[in-house]
C-alpha positions in Angstrom: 0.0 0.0 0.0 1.6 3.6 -0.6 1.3 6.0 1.9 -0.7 9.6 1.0 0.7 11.9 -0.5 0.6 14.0 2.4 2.6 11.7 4.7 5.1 11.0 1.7 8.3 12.8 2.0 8.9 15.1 -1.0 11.1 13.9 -3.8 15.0 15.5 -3.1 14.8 18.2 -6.1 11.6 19.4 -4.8 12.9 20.0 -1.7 15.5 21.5 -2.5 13.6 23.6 -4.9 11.7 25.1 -1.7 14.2 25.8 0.6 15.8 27.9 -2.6 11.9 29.5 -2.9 12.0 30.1 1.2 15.7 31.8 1.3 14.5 34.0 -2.1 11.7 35.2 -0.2 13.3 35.7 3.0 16.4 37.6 1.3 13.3 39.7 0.1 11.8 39.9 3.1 8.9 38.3 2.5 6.8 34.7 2.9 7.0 32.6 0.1 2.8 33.5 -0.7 3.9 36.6 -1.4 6.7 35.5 -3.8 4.7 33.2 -5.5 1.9 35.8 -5.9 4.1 38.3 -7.6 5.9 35.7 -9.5 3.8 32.3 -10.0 6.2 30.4 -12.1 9.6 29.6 -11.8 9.9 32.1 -15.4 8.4 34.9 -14.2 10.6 35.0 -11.2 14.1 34.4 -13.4 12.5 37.2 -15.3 12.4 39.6 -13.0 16.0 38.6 -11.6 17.4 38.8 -14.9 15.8 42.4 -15.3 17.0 44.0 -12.4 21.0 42.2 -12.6 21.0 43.6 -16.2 19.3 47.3 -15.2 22.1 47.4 -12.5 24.6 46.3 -15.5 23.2 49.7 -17.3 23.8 51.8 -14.7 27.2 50.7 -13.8 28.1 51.1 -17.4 26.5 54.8 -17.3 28.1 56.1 -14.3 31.5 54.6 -15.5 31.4 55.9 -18.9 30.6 59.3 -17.4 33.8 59.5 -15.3 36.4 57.6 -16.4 38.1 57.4 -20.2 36.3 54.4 -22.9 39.1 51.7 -21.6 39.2 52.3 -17.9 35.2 52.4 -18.1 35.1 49.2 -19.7 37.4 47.8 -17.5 35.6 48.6 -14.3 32.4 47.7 -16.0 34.3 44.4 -16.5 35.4 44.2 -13.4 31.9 45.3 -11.9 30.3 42.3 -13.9 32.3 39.5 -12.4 32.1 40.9 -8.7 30.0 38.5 -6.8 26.5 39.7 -6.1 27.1 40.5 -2.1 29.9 42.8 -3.5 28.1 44.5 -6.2 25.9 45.9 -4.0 28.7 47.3 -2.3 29.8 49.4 -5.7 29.8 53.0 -5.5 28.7 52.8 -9.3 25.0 54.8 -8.4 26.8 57.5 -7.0 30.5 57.0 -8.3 33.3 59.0 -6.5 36.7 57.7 -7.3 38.8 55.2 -9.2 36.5 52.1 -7.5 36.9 49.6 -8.9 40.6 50.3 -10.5 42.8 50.5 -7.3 41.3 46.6 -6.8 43.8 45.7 -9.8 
């Protein structure tokens, strides 16, 4: 006899698959209804990630082009690009100041 499905225990992709849902919404600070209400398939939420790492891409380039020559802008552009995303946030691109992220080289 098979158990029911609600005393089954969840296949090992799926359950991975919602503790990467439940850290999304929590890094959002939000419950995972929410999440899923806003973005009801898996799509619709890569979407919207996608969107808002390539807007940030944009204005990185922007700011960078605006102060610094065509190869050193490309450079930190470059540089900005492979940062990982906990240090991206980090960049002083939105309201750029110096040389960041040059003197890293």
């Amino acid at each position: 006899m098979r158990p029911r499905s609600s005393e089954r225990k969840p296949r090992t992709d799926a359950q991975r698959n919602r503790e990467r849902i439940l850290e999304v919404a929590n890094e959002a600070g939000v419950g995972p209804g929410t999440l899923y209400r806003h973005f009801p398939t898996r799509d619709q939420l890569l979407e919207a990630v996608y969107r808002t790492e390539v807007g940030k891409l944009a204005v990185a380039e922007r700011k960078f082009s605006e102060a610094m020559s065509p190869i050193e802008a490309l450079r930190a552009w470059m540089l900005f690009r492979g940062l990982h995303r906990d240090q991206a946030d980090r960049c002083p691109c939105s309201e750029y100041a110096g040389p960041w992220p040059l003197e890293t080289i």
